[in-house]
Steps between C-alpha positions, in 0.01 A plus 500: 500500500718792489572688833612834584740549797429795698818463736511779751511566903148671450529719839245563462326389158336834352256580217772555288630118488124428455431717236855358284361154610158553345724683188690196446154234538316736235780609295783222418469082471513441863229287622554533857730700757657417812615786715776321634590640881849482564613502875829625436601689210948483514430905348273595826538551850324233685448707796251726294262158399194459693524138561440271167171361653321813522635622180379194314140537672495871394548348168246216532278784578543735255483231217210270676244612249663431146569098440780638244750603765629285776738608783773216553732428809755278302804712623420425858641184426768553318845639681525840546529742404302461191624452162303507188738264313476275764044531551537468096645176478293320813193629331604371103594154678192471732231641257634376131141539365534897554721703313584807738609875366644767725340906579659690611562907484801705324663555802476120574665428152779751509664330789416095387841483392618524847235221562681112614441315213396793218614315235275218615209695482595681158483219360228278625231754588263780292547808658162759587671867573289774600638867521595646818547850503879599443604189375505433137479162356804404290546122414882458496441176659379373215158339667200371430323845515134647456494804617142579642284810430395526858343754696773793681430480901745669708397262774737395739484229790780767682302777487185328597656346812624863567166641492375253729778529774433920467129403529402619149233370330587223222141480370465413149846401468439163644179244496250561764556163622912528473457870726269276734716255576771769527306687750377207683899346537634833589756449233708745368462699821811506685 
């Protein structure tokens, strides 16, 4: 089956990730996708992640309705913090009947070759890149690449953890479900 890999610290997940998940389901090959919660991305603070627990419920939650997407914990397992070289080549050894493909946005594939292990993935995995805003896609890499058609969201997890803290509404920007569990955790608030 082939697999897309959604990494991403998804704090929280948004309508946006949904919406390029659903993009990538109806638009490309990709039979299924795993949203793949990282607890500690080496690029982020960790002192800004709500725990990896609550952010991998928010994502059970937002996805609990469509049997095409699947939130996975396989980084809390692996050392930290996270690598996608290293989830990459537990999940090609442990699930050999799959064959897995990375999405990920412009801004994402601008910086992979600072990534451990680029070359690694370069050569070993397709490549899903979705425009951010700003960044342009340019394959000097020489990957794997489809670049995707997907809908433009400015959506960001920042801005929506912002709005929360400054107790502004964040309706529509997140599932009902995701902004109830939000609200009912406190998170974000402090």
């Amino acid at each position: 089956m082939k697999i897309g890999l959604y990494f991403g610290s998804f704090n929280p997940i948004h309508v946006a990730h949904l919406i390029i998940a659903n993009h990538v389901l109806n638009e490309t090959e990709i039979e299924k996708l795993w949203f793949v919660v990282s607890p500690h991305n080496p690029f982020k603070n960790e002192n800004t992640l709500l725990n990896e627990y609550h952010r991998l419920n928010l994502v059970q939650v937002a996805t609990e309705n469509d049997n095409r997407i699947k939130a996975v914990d396989i980084e809390f397992n692996l050392p930290k913090p996270s690598y996608t070289s290293t989830t990459l080549a537990f999940l090609s050894e442990k699930y050999t009947e799959h064959q897995f493909h990375i999405i990920m946005g412009s801004d994402s594939f601008q910086n992979l070759h600072k990534w451990k292990n680029a070359e690694y993935i370069i050569n070993n995995y397709k490549i899903f890149v979705y425009t951010r805003p700003g960044f342009e896609i340019q394959n000097t890499l020489g990957a794997n690449l489809q670049v995707l058609d997907a809908p433009l969201l400015q959506l960001s997890s920042t801005q929506i953890r912002q709005n929360i803290k400054d107790g502004k509404s964040v309706r529509y920007l997140l599932p009902d479900k995701v902004l109830e569990e939000i609200e009912k955790g406190s998170y974000y608030k402090k």
